[in-house]
KOLROTI-763110 format. One record per residue: residue number from 1; residue in three letters; x, y, z of N, C-alpha, C, O, CB in turn. Coordinates in steps of 0.02 Angstrom, whole numbers, m for minus. Glycine has a CB too. Layout:
<pts>
   resi   resn     n.xx     n.yy     n.zz    ca.xx    ca.yy    ca.zz     c.xx     c.yy     c.zz     o.xx     o.yy     o.zz    cb.xx    cb.yy    cb.zz
    NUM    Ala        X        Y        Z        X        Y        Z        X        Y        Z        X        Y        Z        X        Y        Z
...
</pts>
This chain:
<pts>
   resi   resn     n.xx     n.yy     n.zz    ca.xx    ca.yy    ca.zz     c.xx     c.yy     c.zz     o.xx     o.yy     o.zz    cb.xx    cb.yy    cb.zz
      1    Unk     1045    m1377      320     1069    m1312      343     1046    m1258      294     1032    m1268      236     1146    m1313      349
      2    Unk     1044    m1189      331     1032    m1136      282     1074    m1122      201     1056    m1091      151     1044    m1077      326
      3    Unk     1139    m1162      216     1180    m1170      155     1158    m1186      105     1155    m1157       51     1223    m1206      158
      4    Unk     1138    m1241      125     1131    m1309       75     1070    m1279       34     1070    m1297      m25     1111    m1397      120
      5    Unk     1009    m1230       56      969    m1204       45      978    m1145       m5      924    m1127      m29      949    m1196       97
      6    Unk     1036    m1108      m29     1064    m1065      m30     1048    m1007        3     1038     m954      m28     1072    m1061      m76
      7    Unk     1042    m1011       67     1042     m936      111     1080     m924      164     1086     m971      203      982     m919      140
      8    Unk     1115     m860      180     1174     m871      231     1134     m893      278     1072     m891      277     1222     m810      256
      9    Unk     1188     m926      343     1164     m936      392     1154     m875      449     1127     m880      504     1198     m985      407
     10    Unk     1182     m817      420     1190     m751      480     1150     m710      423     1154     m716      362     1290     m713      510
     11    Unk     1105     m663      464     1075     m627      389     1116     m575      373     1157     m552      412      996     m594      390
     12    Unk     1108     m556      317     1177     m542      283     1143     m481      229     1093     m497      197     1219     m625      239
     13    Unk     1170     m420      222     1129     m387      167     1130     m408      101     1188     m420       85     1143     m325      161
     14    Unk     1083     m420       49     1098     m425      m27     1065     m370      m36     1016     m351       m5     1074     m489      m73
     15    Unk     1106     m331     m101     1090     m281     m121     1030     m307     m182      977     m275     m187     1154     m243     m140
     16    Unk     1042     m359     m220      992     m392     m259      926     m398     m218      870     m402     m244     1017     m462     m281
     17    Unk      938     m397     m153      871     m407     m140      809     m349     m130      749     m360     m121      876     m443      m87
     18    Unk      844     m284     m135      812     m230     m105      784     m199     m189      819     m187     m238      872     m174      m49
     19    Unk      693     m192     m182      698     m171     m246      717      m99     m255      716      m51     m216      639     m186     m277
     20    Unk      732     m106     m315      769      m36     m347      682      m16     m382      640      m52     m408      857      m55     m425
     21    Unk      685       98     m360      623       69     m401      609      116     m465      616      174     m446      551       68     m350
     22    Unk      599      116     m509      592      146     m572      592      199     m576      569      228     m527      551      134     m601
     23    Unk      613      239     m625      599      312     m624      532      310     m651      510      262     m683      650      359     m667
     24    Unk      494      368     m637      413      378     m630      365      317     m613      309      302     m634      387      404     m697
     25    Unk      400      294     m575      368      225     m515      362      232     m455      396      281     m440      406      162     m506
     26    Unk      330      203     m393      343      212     m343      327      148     m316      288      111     m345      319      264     m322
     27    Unk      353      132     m260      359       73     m204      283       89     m146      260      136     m113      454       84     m153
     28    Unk      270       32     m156      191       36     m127      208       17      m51      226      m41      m46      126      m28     m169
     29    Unk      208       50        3      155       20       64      115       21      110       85       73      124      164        3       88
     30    Unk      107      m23      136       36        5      176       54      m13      239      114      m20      251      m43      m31      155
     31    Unk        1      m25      295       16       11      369      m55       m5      416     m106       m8      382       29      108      358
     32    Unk      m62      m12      476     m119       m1      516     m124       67      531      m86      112      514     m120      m39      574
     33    Unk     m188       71      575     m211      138      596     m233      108      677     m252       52      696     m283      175      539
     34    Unk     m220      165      709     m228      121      794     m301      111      787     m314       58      816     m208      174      883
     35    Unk     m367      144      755     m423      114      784     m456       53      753     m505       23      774     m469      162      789
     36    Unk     m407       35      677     m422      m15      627     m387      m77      657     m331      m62      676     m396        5      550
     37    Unk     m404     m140      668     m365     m208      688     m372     m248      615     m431     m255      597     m406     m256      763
     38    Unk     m332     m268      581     m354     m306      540     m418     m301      497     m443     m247      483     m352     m350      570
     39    Unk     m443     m361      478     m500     m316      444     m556     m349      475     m595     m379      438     m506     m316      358
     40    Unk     m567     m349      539     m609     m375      614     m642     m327      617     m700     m336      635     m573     m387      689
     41    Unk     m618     m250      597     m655     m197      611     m663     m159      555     m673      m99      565     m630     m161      662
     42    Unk     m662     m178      499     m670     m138      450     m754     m128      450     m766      m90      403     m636     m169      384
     43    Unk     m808     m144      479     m892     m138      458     m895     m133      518     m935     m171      546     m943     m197      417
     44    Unk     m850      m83      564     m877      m59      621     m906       11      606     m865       37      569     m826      m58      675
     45    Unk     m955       53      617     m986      106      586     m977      128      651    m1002      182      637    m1058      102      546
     46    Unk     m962      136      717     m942      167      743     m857      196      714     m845      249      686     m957      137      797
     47    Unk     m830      163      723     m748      164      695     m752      207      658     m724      262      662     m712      105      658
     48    Unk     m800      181      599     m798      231      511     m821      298      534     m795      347      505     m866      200      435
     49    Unk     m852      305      567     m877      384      581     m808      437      616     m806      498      617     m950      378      647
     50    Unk     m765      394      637     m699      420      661     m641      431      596     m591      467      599     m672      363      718
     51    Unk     m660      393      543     m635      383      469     m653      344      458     m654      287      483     m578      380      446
     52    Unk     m687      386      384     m730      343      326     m678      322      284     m676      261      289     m790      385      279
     53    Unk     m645      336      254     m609      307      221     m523      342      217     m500      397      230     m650      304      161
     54    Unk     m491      279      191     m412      313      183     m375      337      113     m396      311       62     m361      258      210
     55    Unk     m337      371      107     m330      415       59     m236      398       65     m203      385      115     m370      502       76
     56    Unk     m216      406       m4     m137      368      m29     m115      440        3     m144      495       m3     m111      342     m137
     57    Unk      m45      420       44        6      500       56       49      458      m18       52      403      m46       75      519      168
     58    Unk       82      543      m26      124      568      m86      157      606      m66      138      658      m41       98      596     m139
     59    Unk      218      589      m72      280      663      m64      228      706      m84      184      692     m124      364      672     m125
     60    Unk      238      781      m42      200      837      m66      231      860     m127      198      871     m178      195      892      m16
     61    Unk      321      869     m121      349      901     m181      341      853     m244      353      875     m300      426      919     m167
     62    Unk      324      796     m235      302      751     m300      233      758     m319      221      761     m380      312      675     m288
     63    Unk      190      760     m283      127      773     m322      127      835     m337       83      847     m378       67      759     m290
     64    Unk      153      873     m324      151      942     m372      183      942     m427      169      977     m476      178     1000     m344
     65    Unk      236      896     m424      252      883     m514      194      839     m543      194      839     m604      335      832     m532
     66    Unk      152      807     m520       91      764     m546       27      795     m546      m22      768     m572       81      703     m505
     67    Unk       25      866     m509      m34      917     m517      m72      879     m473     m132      875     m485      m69      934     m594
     68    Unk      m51      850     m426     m120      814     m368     m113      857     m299      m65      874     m265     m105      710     m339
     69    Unk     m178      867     m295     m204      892     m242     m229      867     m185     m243      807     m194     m238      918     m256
     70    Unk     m242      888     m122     m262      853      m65     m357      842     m105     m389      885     m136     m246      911       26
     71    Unk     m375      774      m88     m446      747     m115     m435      723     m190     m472      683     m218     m508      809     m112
     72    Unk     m392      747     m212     m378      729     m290     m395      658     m306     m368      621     m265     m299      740     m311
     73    Unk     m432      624     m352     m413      564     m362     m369      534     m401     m359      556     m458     m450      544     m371
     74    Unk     m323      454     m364     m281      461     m407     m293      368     m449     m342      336     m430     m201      489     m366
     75    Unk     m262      345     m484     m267      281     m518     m208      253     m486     m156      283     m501     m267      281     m600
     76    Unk     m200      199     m443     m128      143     m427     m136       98     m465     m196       87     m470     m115      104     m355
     77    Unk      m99       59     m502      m85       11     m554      m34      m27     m524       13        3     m498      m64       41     m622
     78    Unk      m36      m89     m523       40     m134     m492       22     m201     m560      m26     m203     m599       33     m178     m370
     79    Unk       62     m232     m555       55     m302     m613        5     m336     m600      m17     m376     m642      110     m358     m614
     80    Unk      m35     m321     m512      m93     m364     m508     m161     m354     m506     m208     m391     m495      m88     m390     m466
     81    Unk     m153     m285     m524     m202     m241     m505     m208     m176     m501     m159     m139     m508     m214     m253     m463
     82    Unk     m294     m146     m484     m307      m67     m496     m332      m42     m442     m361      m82     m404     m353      m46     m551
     83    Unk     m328       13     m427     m369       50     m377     m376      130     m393     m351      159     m441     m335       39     m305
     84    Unk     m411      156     m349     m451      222     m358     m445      242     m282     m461      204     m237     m538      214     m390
     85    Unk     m423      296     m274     m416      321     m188     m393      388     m227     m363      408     m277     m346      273     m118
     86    Unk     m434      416     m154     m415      503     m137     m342      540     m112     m332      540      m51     m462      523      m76
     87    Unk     m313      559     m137     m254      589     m126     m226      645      m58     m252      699      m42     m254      619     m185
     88    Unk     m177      620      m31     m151      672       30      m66      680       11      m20      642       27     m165      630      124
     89    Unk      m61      739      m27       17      744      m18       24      763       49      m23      782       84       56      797      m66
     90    Unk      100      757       74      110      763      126      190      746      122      220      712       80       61      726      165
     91    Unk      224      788      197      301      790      184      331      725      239      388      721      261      337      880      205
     92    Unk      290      690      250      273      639      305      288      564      257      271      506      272      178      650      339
     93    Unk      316      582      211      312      497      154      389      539       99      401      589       64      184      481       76
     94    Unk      415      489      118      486      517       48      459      508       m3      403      482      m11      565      474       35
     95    Unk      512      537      m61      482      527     m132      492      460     m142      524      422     m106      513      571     m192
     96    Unk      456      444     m206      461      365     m237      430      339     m201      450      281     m206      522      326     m245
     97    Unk      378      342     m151      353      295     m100      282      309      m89      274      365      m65      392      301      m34
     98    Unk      220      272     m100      175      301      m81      126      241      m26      136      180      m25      146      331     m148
     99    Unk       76      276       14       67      243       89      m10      247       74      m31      299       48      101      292      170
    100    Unk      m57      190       92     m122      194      135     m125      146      161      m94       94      150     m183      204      110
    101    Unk     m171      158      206     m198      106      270     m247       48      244     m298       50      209     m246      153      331
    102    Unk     m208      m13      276     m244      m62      260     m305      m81      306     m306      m72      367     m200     m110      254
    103    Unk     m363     m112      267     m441     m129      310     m478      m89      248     m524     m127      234     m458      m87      412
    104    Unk     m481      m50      218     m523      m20      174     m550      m59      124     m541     m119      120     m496       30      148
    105    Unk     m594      m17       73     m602      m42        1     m645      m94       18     m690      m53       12     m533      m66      m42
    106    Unk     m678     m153       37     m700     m202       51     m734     m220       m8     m782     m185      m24     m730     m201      105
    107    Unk     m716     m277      m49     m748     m288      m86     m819     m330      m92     m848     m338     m146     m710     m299     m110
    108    Unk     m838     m349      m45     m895     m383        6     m950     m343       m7     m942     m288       19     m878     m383       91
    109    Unk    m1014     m350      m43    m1058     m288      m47    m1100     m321       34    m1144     m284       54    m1118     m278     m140
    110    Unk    m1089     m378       73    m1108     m395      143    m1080     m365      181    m1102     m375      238    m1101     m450      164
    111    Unk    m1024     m317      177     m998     m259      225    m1011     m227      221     m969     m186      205     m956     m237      236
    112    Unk    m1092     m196      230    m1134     m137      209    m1098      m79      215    m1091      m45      164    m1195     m128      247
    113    Unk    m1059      m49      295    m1027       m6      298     m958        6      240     m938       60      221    m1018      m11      361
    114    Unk     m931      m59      223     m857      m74      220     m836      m62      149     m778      m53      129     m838     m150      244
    115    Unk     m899      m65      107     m905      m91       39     m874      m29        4     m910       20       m7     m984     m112       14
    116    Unk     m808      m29      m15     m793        4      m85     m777       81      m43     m774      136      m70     m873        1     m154
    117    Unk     m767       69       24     m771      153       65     m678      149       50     m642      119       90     m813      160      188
    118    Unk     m651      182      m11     m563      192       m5     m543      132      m67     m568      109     m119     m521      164       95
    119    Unk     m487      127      m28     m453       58      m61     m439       33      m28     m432       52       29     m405       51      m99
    120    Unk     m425      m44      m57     m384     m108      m37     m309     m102      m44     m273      m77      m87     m405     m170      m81
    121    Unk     m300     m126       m1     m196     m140      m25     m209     m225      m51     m162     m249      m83     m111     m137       81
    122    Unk     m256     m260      m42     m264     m323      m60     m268     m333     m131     m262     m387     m160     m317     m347      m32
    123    Unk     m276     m279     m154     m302     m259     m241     m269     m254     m279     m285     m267     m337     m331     m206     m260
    124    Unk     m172     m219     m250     m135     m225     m282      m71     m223     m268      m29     m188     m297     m148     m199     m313
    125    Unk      m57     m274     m207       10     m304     m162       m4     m365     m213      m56     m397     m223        5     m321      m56
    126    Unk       70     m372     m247      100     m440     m273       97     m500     m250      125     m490     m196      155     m440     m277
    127    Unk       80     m568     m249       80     m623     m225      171     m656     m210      186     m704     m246       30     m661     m278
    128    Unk      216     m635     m169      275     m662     m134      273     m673      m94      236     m646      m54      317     m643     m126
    129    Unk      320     m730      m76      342     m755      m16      396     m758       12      428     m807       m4      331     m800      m12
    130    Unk      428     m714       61      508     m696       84      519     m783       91      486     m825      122      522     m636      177
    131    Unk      567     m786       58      618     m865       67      640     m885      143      640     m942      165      702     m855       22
    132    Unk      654     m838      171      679     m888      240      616     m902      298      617     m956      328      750     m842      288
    133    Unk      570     m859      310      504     m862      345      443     m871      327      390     m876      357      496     m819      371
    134    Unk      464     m873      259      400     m887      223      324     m857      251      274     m890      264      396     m963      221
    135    Unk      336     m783      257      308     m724      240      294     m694      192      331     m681      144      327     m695      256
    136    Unk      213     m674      204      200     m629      129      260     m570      141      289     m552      193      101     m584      122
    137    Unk      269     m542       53      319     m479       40      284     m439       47      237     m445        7      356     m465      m21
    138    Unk      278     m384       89      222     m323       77      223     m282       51      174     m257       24      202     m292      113
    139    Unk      283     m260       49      313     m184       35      354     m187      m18      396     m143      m22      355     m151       92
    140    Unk      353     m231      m62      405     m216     m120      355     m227     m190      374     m248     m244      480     m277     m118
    141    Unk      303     m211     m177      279     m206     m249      280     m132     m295      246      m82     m281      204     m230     m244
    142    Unk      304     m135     m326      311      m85     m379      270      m68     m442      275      m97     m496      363      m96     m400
    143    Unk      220       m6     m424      158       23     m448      189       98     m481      239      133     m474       97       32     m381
    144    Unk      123       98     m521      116      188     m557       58      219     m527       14      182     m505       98      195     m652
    145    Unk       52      289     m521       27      314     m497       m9      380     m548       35      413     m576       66      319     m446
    146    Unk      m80      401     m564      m96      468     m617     m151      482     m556     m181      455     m509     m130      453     m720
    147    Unk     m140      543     m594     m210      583     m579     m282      565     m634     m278      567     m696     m188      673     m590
    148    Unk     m332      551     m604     m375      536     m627     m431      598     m644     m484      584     m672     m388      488     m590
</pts>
């Protein structure tokens, strides 16, 4: 039984489980785009000509305490990793939270189109596994964010 496992059998909120996230940190996640499927279409050069690449949203009123601008580049850092992407504040993302679209970045220099166009979320999403479905964790990795 789910007991015996230690997990309720009704899902149940834990507050332990929700990360809390640092002051001058933010909670990473990412997202599709309707014309991106997975990354099936990331070295479609039709597609890319519709968007070349994706760019991190930022609370607008937070990147103005960070002096980032729309195109700005910024540095993401998580425990597993780095990246480099172009900046979009925007009032479309709360604070503490920052967003890009996954399919980018390709680290494949055989994805002629794909290669290195943005970032990866693959680059620096944490390696977890939610306990009861044994699902990757997507959204709870906890990164820093500068202007570069």
């Amino acid at each position: 039984s789910m007991e015996k496992k230690g997990l309720a059998a009704m899902p149940t909120w834990v507050d332990d489980d929700y990360v809390k996230i640092p002051a001058g940190k933010f909670k990473f996640i990412s997202g599709r785009h309707a014309q991106f499927t997975q990354n099936g279409t990331q070295n479609n050069i039709i597609l890319l000509e519709l968007m070349r690449e994706n760019f991190v949203w930022i609370n607008d009123k937070q990147a103005q305490t960070y002096g980032i601008k729309f195109g700005d580049i910024v540095e993401i850092t998580s425990s597993v990793g780095q990246v480099k992407i172009k900046a979009y504040p925007t009032h479309k993302i709360v604070p503490d939270t920052i967003f890009y679209i996954h399919g980018f970045g390709a680290k494949s220099e055989g994805l002629t189109f794909a290669h290195r166009n943005g970032a990866s979320d693959n680059e620096i999403i944490e390696d977890r596994i939610e306990p009861v479905f044994g699902s990757a964790v997507m959204h709870d990795t906890i990164v820093s964010l500068r202007k570069v």
